[in-house]
C-alpha positions as CSV (number, residue, x, y, z in Angstrom):
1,X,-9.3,-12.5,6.0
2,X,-12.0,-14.1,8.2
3,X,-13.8,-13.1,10.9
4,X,-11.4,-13.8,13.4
5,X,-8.2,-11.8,11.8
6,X,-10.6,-8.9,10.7
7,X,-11.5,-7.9,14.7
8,X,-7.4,-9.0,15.7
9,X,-6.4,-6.1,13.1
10,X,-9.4,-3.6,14.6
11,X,-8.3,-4.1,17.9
12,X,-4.4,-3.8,16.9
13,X,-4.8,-0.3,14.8
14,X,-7.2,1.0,17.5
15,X,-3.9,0.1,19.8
16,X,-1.9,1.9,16.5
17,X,-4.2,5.2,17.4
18,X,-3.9,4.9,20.8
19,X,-0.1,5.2,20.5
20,X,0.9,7.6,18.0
21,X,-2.2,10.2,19.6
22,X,-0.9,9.7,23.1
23,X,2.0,11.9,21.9
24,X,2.6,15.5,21.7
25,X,1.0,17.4,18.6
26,X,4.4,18.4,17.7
27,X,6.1,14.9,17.7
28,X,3.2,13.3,15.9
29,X,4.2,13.4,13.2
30,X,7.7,11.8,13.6
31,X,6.2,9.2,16.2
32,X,4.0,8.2,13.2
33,X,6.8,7.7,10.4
34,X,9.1,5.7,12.9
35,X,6.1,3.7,14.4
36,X,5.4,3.0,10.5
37,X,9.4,2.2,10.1
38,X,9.8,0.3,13.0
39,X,7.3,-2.1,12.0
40,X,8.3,-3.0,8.5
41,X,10.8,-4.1,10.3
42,X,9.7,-6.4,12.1
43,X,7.9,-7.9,9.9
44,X,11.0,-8.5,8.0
45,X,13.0,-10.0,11.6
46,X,9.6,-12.5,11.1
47,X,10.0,-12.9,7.8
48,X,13.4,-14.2,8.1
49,X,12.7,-16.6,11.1
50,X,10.0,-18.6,10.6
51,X,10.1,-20.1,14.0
52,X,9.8,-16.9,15.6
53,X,6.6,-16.0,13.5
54,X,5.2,-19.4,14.4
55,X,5.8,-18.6,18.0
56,X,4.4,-15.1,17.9
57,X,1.3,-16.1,15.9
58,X,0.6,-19.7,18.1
59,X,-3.0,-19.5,19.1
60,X,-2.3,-22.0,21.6
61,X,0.4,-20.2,23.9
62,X,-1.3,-18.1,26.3
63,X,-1.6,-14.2,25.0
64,X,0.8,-13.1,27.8
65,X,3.7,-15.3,26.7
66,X,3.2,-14.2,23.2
67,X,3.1,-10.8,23.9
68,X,5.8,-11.5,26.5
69,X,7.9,-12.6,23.8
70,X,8.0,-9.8,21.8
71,X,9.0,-7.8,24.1
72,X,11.7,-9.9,25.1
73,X,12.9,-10.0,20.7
74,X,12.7,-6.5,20.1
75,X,11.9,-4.7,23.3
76,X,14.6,-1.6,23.0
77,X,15.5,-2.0,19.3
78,X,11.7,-0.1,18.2
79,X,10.2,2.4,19.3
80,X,7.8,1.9,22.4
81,X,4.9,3.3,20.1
82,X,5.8,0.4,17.6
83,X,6.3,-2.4,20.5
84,X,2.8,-1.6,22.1
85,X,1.1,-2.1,18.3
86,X,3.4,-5.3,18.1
87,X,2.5,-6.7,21.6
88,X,-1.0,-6.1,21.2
89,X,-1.1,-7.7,17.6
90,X,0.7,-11.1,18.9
91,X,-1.9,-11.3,21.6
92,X,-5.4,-11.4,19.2
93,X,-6.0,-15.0,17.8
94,X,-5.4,-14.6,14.4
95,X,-7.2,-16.8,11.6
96,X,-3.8,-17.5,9.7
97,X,-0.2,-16.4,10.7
98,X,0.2,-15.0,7.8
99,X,-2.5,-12.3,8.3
100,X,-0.6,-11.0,11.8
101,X,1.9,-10.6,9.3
102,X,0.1,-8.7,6.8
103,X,-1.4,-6.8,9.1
104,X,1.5,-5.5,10.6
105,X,2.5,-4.4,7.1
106,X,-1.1,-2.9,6.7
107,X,-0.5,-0.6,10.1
108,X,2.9,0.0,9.3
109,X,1.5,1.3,5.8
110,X,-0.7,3.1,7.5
111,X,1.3,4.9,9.9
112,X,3.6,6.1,7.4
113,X,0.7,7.8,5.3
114,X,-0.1,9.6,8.5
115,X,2.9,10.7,8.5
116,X,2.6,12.0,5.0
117,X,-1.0,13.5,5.9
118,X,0.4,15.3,8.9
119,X,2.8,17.3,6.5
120,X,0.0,18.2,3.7
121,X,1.7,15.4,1.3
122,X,-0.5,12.7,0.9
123,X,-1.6,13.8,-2.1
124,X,2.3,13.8,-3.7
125,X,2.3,10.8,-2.2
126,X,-0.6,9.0,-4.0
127,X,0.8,10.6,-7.1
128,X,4.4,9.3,-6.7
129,X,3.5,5.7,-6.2
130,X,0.9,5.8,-8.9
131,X,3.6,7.0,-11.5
132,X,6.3,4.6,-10.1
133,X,3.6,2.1,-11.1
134,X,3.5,3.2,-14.6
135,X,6.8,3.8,-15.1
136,X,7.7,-0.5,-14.0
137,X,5.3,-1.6,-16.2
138,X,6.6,0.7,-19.1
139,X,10.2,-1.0,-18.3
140,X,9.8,-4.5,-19.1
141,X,13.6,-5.1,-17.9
142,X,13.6,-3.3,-14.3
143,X,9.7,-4.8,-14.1
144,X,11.8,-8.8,-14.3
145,X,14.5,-7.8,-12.3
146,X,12.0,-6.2,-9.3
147,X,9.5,-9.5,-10.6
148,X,12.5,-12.2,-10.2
149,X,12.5,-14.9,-7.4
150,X,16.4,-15.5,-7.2
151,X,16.5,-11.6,-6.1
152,X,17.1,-11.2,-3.4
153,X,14.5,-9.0,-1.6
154,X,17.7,-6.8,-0.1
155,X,18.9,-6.5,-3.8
156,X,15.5,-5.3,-4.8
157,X,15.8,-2.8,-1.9
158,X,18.5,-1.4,-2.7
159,X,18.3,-1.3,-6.9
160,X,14.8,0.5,-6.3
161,X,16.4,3.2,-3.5
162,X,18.8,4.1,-5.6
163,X,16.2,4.6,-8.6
164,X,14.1,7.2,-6.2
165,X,17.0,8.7,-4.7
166,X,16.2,12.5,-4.5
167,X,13.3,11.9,-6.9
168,X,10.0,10.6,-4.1
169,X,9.1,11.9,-0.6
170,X,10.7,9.8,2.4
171,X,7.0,8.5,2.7
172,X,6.7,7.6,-1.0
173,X,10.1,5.9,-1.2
174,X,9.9,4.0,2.0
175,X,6.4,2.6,0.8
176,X,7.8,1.4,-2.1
177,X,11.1,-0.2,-0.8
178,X,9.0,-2.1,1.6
179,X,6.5,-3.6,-0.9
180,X,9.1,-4.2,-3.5
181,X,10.6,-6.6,-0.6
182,X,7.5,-8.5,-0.2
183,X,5.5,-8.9,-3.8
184,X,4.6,-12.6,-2.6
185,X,4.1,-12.9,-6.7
186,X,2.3,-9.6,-7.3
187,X,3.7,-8.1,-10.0
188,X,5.8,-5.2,-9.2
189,X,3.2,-2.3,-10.6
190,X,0.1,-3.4,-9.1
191,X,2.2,-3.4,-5.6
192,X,2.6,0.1,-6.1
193,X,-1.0,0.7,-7.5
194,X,-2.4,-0.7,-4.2
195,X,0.2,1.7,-2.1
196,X,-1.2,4.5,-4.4
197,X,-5.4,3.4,-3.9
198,X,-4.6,3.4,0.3
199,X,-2.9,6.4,0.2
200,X,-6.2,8.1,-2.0
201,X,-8.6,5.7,0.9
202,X,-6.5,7.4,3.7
203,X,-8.1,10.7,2.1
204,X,-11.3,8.7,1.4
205,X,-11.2,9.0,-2.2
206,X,-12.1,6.8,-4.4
207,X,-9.9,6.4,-7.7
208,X,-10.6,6.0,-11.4
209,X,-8.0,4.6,-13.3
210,X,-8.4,6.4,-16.8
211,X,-7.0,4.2,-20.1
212,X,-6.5,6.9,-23.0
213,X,-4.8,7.2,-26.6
214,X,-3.1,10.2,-25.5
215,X,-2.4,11.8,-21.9
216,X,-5.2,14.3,-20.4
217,X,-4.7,17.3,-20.1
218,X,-4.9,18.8,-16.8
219,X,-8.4,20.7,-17.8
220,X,-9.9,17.1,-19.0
221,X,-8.5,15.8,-16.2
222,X,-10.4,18.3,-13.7
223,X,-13.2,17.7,-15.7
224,X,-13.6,14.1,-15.4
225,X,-13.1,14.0,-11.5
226,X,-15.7,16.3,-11.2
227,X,-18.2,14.8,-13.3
228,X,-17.1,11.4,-11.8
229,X,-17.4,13.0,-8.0
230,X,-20.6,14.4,-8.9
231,X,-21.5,10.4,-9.8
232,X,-20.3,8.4,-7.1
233,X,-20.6,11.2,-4.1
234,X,-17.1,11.2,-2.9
235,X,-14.4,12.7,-3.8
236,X,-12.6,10.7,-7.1
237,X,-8.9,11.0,-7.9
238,X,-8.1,10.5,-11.4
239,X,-5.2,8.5,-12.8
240,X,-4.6,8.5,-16.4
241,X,-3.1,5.6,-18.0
242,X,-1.9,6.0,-21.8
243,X,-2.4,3.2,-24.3
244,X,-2.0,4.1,-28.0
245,X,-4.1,0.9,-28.7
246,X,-7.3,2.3,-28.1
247,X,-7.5,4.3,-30.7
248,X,-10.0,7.0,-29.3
249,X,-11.8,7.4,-26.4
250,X,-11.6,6.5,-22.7
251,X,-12.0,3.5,-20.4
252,X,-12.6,4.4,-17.1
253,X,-12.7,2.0,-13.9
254,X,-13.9,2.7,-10.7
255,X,-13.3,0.1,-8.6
256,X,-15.5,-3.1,-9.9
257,X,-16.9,-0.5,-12.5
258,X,-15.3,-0.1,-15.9
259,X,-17.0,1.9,-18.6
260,X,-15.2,1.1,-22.0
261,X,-16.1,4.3,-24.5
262,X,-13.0,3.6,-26.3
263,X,-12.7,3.3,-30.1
264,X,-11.4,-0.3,-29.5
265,X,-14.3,-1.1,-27.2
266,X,-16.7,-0.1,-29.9
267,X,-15.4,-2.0,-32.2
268,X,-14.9,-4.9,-30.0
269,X,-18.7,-4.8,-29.0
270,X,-19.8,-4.5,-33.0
271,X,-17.8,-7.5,-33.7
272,X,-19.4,-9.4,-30.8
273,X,-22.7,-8.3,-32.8
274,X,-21.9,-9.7,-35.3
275,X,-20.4,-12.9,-34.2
């Protein structure tokens, strides 16, 4: 995202804030999930109409008639909260149209994990999208299906709903759903790994994705997020990947960062000694 989009999406969550705080303590919370609702859905009315994007995102129309538009499309069929962030976002110039779009998905994202934070479950949220990620990638089948172009992105919608039915938060689910919509060619887990790392930024942790032969107990698990806190000063959620390949051991990433002290790494390394 260049320079341009970067301060169009801090001027558009700063008008995010301003809405959802302007509120009442009390409705905060519901303000936040339907603001975050109300603009996935948009983005999907844009998604659909390409002219319309094109018209929102035109860097030559004056701001006014952009914004002016929007509110004439879906002025009463979102929320006010939702239609001032939309209004404000059609009125920055914008690098690419594509990145009004994304960052409507972004905020949207955002607001629902307020949402989540507001009721003490960002945590179970994390976790839940983090796991839906493992368990796609352990299903090669479901993984194609959710992966496949000449699916349609409702049929996707609906085939993952009724997989999390009763089984994932209303944050957690609707996260999902939405992403699963809109992989633009990102494979279905790593969609849900990136819901899962903004849902552990929105508690600004970092998180260590931890490759092992068998699962971790919850004691190891403890114990590696705080040896790994005490590393990288923050706080570091730990999500443990298992991978019967390694043999032994642990890799552990952090970001950029991977540390490879699995049995298969060693062996890999002595090989490349010897080579």
């Amino acid at each position: 995202m260049y320079a341009a989009s970067r301060e169009a999406l801090t001027q558009t969550r700063a008008a995010l804030s301003s809405a959802v705080d302007a509120v009442s303590p009390g409705a905060a919370t519901a303000t936040a999930a339907q603001t975050g609702t109300d603009l996935f859905s948009v983005v999907d009315t844009l998604d659909d109409s390409r002219g319309l994007a094109a018209a929102v995102s035109d860097a030559s129309a004056p701001a006014a008639a952009r914004s002016g538009l929007a509110e004439q499309i879906f002025g009463g069929k979102i929320s006010a909260e939702a239609l001032a962030v939309l209004t404000t976002a059609v009125a920055q110039d914008w690098s690419a149209p594509r990145d009004l779009l994304d960052s409507l998905v972004l905020l949207g994202r955002e607001s629902l994990l307020k949402a989540a934070a507001d009721q003490n479950q960002l945590d179970t949220v994390e976790d839940e999208l983090f796991r839906l990620g493992r368990i796609v990638a352990g299903n090669p089948e479901l993984e194609q299906t959710l992966s496949d172009r000449a699916t349609t992105p409702r049929r996707k919608k609906e085939l993952l709903t009724s997989l999390l039915y009763g089984k994932a938060t209303a944050v957690g689910e609707a996260l999902a759903v939405q992403a699963v919509g809109r992989l633009r060619g990102t494979a279905p887990a790593d969609a849900f790994d990136a819901l899962s790392n903004l849902a552990a930024a929105q508690r600004e942790n970092l998180v260590a994705k931890v490759t092992s032969v068998s699962a971790l107990s919850t004691q190891q698990a403890d114990r590696l997020a705080t040896t790994l806190t005490r590393m990288y000063g923050k706080p570091v959620t730990v999500h443990n990947e298992v991978d019967p390949e390694l043999l032994g051991g642990l890799v552990v990433r952090v970001g950029d960062e991977v540390v490879d002290g699995s049995a298969a790494g060693r062996l890999a390394a002595l090989r490349r000694g010897l080579a």
